[in-house]
C-alpha positions in Angstrom: 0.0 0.0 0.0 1.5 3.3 -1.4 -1.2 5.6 0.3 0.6 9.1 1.5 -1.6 8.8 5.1 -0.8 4.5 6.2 1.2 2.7 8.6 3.1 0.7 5.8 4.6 4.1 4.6 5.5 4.9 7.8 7.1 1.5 8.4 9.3 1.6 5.9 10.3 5.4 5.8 11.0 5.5 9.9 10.9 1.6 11.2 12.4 2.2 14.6 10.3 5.3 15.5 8.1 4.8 18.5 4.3 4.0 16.7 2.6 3.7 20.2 3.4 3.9 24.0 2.0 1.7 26.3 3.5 2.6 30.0 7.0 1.2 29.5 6.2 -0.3 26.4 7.1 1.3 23.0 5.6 -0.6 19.3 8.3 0.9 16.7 6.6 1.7 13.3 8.2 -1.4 11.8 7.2 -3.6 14.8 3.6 -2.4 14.9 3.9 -2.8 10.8 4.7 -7.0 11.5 2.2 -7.2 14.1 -0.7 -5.8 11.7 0.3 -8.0 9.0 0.7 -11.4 11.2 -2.7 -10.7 12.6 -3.6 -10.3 8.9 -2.4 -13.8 8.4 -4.3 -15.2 10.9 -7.5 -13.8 10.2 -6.9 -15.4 6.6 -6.2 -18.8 7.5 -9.2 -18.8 9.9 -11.3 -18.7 6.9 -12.1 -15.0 6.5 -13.1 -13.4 3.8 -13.4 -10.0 2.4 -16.6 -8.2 3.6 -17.0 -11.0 7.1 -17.1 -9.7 10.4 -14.4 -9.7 13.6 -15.7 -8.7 17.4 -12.8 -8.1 19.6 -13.1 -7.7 23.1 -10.4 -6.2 24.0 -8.7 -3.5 26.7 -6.9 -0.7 25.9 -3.6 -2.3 24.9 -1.5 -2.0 21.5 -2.6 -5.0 20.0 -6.3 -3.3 19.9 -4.2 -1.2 17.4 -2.8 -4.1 15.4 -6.0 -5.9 15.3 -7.5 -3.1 13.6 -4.8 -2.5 10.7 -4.5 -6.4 10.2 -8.9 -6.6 9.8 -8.0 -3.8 7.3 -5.6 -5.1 5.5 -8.0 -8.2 5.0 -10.5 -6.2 3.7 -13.1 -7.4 6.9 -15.5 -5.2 9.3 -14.1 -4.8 12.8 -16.6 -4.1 15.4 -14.4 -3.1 19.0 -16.7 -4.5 21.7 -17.2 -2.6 25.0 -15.5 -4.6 27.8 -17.9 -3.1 30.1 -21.1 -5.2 28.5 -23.0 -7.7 30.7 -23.0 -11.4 29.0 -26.8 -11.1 27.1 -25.8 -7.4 25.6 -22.1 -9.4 24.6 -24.1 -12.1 22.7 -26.6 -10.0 21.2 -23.4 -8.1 19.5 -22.0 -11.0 18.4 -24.5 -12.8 17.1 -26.4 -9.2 15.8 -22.7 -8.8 13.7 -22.6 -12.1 12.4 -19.2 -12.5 13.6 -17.0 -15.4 12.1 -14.0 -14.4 14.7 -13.9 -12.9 18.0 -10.5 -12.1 19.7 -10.8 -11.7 23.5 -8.6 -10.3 26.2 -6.8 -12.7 28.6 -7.7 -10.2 31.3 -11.4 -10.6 30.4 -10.9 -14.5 30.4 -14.4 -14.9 32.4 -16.7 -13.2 30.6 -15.2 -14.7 27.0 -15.6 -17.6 28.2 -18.7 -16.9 29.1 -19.6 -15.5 25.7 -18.1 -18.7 23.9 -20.1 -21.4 25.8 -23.4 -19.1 25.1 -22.3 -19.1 21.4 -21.5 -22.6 21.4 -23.3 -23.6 18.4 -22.7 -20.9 16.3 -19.6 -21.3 13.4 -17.2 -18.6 15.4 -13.6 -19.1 15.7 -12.2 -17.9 19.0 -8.7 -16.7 19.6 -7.1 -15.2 22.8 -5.3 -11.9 23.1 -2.0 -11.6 25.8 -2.4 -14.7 27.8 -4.0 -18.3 28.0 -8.3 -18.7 28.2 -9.3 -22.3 27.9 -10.8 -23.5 25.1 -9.3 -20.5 22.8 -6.3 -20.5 20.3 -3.7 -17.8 21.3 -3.7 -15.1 18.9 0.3 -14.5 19.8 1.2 -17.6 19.2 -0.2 -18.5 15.6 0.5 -14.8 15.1 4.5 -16.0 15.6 4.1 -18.6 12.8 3.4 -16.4 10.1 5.8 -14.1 8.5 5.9 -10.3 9.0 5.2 -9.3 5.5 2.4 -8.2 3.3 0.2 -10.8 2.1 -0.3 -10.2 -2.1 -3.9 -9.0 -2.5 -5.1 -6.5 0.3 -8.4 -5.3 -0.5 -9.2 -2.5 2.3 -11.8 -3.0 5.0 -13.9 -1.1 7.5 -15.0 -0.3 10.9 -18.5 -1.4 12.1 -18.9 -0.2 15.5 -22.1 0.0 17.6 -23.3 2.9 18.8 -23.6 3.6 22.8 -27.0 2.4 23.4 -27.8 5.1 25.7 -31.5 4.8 24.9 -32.0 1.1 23.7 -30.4 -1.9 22.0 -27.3 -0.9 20.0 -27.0 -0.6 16.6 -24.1 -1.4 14.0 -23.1 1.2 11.7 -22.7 -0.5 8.5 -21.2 0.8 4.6 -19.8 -0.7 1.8 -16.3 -1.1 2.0 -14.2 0.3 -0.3 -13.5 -0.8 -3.8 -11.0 -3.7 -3.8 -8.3 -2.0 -4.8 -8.8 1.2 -3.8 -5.0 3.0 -2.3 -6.0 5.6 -0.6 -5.8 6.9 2.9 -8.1 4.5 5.1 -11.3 5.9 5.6 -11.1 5.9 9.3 -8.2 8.0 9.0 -8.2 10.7 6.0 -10.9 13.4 7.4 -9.5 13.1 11.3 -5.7 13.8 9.8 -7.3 17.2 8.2 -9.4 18.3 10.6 -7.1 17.7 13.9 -4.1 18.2 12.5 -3.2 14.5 13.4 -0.7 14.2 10.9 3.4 14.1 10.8 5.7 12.5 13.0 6.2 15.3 15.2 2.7 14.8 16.6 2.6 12.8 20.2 -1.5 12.0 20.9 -2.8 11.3 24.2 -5.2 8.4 24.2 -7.2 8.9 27.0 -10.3 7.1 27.0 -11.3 3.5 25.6 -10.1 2.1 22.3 -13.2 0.3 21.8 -15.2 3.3 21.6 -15.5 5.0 17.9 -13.4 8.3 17.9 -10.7 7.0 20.9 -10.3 4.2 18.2 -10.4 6.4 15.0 -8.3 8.9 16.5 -5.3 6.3 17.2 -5.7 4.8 14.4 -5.0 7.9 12.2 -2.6 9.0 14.3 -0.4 6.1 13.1 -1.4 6.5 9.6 -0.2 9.8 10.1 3.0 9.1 11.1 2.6 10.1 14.9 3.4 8.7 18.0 -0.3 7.4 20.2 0.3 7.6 24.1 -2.2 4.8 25.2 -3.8 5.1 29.0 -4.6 1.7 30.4 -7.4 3.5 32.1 -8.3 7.3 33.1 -6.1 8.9 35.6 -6.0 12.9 36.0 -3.2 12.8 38.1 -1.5 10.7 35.7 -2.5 12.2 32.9 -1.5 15.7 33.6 1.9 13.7 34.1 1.8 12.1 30.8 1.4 15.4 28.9 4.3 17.2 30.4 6.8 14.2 30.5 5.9 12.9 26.8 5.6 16.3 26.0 2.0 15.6 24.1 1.4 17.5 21.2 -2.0 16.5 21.0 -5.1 14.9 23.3 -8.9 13.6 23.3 -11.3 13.8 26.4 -14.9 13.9 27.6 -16.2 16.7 30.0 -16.4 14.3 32.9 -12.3 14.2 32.5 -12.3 18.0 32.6 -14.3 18.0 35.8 -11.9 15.1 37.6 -8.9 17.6 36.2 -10.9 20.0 38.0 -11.0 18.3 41.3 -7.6 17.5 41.6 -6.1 20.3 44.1 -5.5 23.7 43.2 -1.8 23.4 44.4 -1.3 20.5 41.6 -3.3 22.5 38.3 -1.2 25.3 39.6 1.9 23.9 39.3 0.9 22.0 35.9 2.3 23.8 33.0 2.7 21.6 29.5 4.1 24.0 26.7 4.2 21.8 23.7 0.2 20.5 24.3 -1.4 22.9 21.5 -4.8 20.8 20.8 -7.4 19.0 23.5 -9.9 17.5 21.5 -13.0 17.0 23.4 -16.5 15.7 22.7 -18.9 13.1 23.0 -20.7 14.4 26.0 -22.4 17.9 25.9 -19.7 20.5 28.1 -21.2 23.4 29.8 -20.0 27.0 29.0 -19.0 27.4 32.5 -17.2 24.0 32.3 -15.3 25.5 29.0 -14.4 28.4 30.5 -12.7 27.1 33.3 -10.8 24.8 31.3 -9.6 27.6 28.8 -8.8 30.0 31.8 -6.1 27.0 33.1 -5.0 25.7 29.5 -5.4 28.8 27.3 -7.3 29.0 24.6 -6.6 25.3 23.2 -9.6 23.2 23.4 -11.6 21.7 20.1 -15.0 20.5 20.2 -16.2 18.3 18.4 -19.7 17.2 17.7 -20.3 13.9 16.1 -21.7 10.5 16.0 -20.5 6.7 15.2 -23.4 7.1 12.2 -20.7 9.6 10.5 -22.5 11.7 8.9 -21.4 14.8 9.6 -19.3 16.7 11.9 -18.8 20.1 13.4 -15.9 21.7 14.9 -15.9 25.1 17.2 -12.4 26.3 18.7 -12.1 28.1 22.3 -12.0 31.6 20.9 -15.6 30.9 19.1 -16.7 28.8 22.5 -16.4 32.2 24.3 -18.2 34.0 21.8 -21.0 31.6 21.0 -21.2 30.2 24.5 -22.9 26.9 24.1 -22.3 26.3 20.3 -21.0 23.2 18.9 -19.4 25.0 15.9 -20.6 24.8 12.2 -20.2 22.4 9.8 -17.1 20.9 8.8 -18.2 17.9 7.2 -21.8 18.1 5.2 -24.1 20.6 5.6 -26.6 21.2 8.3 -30.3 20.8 8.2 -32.9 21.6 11.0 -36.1 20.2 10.0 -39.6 20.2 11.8 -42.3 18.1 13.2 -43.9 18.6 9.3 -40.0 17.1 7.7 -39.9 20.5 6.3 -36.6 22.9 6.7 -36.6 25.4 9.5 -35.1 28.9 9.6 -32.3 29.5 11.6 -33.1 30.1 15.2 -36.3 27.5 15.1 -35.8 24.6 16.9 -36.2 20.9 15.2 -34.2 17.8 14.6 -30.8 18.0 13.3 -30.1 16.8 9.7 -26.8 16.6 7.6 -26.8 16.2 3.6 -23.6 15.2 1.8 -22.3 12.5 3.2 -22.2 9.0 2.3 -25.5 7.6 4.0 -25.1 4.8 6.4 -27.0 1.7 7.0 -27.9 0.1 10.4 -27.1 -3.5 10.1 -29.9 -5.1 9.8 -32.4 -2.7 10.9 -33.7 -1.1 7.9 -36.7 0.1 9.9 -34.5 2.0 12.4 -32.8 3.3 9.5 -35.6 4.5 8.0 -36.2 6.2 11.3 -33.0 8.4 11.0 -33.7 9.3 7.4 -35.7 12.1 5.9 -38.0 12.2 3.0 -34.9 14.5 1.3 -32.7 11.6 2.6 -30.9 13.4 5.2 -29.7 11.7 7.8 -29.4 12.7 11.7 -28.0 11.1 15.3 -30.9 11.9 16.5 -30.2 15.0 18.5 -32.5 18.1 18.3 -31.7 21.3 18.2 -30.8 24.8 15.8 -28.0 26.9 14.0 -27.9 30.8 14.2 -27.4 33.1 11.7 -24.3 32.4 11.6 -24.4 29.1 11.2 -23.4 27.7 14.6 -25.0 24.9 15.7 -26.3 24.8 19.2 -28.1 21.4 20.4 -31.7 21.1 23.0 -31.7 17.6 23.6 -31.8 14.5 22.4 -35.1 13.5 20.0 -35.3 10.1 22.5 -34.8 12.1 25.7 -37.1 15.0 24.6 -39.7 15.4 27.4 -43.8 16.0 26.4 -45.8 17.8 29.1 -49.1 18.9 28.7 -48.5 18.5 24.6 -45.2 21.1 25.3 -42.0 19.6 24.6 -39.8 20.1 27.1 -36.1 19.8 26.6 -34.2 17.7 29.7 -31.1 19.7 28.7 -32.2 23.1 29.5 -32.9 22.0 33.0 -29.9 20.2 33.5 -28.0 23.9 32.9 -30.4 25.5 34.7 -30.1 23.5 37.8 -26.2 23.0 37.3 -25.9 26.8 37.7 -27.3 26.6 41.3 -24.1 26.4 44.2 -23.5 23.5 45.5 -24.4 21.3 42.4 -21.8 19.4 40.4 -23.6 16.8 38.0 -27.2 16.8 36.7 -29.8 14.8 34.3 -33.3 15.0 33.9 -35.4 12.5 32.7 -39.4 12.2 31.9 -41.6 10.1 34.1 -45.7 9.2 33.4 -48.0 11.7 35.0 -51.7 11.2 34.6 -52.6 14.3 34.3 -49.6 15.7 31.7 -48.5 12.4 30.1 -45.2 12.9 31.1 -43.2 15.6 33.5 -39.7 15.9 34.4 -37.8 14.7 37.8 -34.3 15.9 38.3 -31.1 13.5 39.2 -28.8 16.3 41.2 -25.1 15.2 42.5 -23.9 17.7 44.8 -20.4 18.8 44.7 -17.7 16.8 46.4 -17.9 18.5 50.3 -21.0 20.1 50.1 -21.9 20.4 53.9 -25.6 21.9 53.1 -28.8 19.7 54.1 -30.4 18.0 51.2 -33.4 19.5 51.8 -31.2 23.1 51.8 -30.0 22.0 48.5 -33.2 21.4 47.0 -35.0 24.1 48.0 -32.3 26.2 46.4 -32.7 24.6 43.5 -36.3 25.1 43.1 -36.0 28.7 44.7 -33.8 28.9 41.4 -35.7 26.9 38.7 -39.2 29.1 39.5 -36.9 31.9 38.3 -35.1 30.6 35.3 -38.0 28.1 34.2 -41.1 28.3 33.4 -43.4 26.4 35.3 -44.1 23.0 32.7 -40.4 22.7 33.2 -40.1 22.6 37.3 -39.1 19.1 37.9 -42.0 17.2 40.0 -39.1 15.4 42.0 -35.7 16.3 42.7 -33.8 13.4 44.1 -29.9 13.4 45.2 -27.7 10.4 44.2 -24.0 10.2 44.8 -22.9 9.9 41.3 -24.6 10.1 37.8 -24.4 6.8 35.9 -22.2 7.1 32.6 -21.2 5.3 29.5 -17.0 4.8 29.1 -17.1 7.9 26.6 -18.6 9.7 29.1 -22.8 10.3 27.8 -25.3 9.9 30.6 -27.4 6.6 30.8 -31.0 7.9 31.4 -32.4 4.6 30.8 -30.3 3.2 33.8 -32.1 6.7 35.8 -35.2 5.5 34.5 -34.8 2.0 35.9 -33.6 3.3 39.3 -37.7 4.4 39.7 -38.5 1.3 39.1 -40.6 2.8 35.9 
């Protein structure tokens, strides 16, 4: 592969450059290069063909990496599983993949072989990843019997991740893969090298969340198409991370907000102290981040962070920088990639300012796999597609989001956003996390009831706390959107990227 933007380039031009660093561990270009191809091997003489499908369950190591450039190179679909899944949602993402091969960590040993047993009867292969789990083949070792180099005919292949399932079952995110003998840069890599600046060899990434999650995985990966050097956390750490980026002195990083607020927490002698000069771009995302959030972040890093504002569908993408945070507090940016569409109850095209479901045209459409009626249900009559997420753009064009479509809130026939609540209420002292979720009412169909955490130390009575909080909501809100119920938990419950789990909120009422 001759591509300008690809590991093999990269391999050949710079083998003994660090590709990825793992604690004390460092994958030279030419190492990671073998590796990929091996895998590649494997996968082949297991039976796989081009367009089949490979789960791997698998922490955040370097061979999550490999794994990923040797499905490519094989021209298959690679869905990363989350290692956080109970057993039944495991199966169902096998089985819902039709996975011929699934590659599981040694250090999740249980719940694989859990999975196997479950899938007993079903034609899967199973192969091991850094240790021993009985009744699998050890990817290592039949990786060690084939050579390092490139197998003849590599038609490319593709991601197929799920998305979070914040709301429901999860869904694969399927396209065509690319035309057999198609050279170019991979398509999980090409649009992040332009738009982050993720490419050249003096770039040095901070990985800080799970590789098994879309962008974390994405990200990596272009990084070492790009030539750059992908610092890999085992797991979140702020104290270690602050570390990372002054002693690897990272060029580049990605977070959620719930990072920034654990940053936050850490002691104001430590962020003091903390000073990284060569750490020019924090890439954050996933999670909505509050203005006030931003702004405390930008007044201890300067004026570095990059929002994104995306999905695993991929169909569009915008970007807003700190300066334009500042200035259109609460924006996710405009468009970067396709163009934006707000369109009403009626499928019709709003003006800017009106508030409806958020579109984007020009991008290659995407396909649930195997759910063409929940495809359907993302596509407009124009054939737009959207993540669901409602919302509208200003006359400038920035985009600024209400609420999820599945989380929006009807009261009395008013919709009612959860997300304007959840700022409201977080703007009260003494409050640190908050989600709101709808609950039946007789009366109005539905009406909101607020999930507060207080801050870490708050001394005040709950019943202090509340009553400030609906002191403050009769003020800022008007009165559809008081929550009926306010109740305090300790903590808020949370995907691994960082996106809170209302349905888990939901189940906590027993509703």
């Amino acid at each position: 592969m001759t591509a300008a933007a690809d590991l093999r380039r990269w391999a050949l031009d710079t083998p003994h450059r660090s590709a990825v660093v793992f604690g004390n561990m460092h994958l030279s270009y030419a190492e990671l290069e073998a590796l990929a191809n091996r895998y590649a091997r494997v996968f082949q003489s297991r039976g796989l063909a081009r367009g089949d499908h490979l789960v791997s369950l698998c922490g955040n190591r370097p061979e999550a990496l490999a794994i990923a450039w040797g499905a490519y190179r094989c021209g298959l679909y690679l869905t990363p599983m989350p290692t956080t899944l109970a057993l039944p949602e495991a199966v169902y993402m096998v089985g819902n993949a039709e996975a011929k091969l699934v590659a599981v960590d040694a250090a999740l040993a249980e719940l694989g072989a859990d999975l196997r047993a479950a899938l007993q009867h079903e034609p899967v292969s199973w192969l091991s990843i850094g240790g021993s789990i009985e009744h699998f083949d050890s990817l290592e070792t039949l990786a060690a019997g084939e050579p390092p180099t490139a197998r003849a005919h590599e038609p490319p292949g593709a991601l197929m991740v799920y998305t979070s399932g914040t709301t429901g079952a999860s869904k694969g995110v399927w396209r065509p893969l690319p035309a057999a003998d198609y050279r170019g840069p991979p398509a999980f890599a090409a649009d992040l090298l332009q738009l982050f600046g993720l490419g050249g060899k003096g770039v040095r990434y901070l990985s800080t969340a799970p590789l098994y999650h879309a962008a974390p995985l994405r990200f990596a990966l272009a990084v070492t198409a790009g030539g750059g050097t992908v610092h890999i956390m085992e797991r979140f750490d702020a104290e270690l991370a602050l570390d990372l980026l002054v002693r690897e002195a990272i060029t580049h990083s990605q977070w959620v907000p719930t990072m920034f607020q654990r940053l936050l927490a850490l002691p104001e002698s430590r962020r003091r102290a903390f000073a990284a000069p060569s750490h020019r771009v924090a890439v954050h995302g996933a999670a909505p981040c509050t203005a006030t959030l931003k702004q405390r972040m930008v007044d201890w890093w300067g004026p570095i962070l990059l929002e994104y504002y995306s999905g695993s569908e991929g169909i569009g993408l915008t970007l807003i920088d700190s300066v334009e945070a500042l200035r259109k507090p609460g924006s996710v940016g405009r468009a970067r990639k396709g163009e934006i569409h707000v369109l009403g109850a009626d499928g019709q095209e709003l003006a800017a300012g009106e508030i409806g479901v958020v579109h984007f045209s020009g991008i290659a459409p995407f396909t649930y796999f195997k759910e063409p009626q929940k495809t359907a249900a993302r596509t407009s009559e124009q054939g737009w597609q959207t993540f669901g997420d409602v919302g509208h753009v200003d006359a400038d064009g920035y985009l600024y989001l209400s609420d999820r479509k599945d989380d929006m809130i009807i009261s009395g026939g008013v919709n009612i956003y959860p997300q304007e609540i959840e700022q409201a209420i977080l703007e009260v002292p003494g409050v640190s996390e908050c989600a709101v979720v709808g609950v039946a009412d007789e009366r109005f169909g539905e009406r909101p009831l607020a999930f507060v955490v207080p801050e870490h130390g708050e001394v005040r009575a709950q019943q202090a706390l509340m009553a400030a909080i609906e002191a403050h909501n009769r003020q800022r809100l008007g009165r559809l959107k008081w929550p009926s119920e306010i109740r305090i938990i300790e903590a808020l419950p949370r995907s691994a990227s960082g996106k809170v789990l209302r349905r888990v909120l939901r189940d906590l009422l027993g509703r």
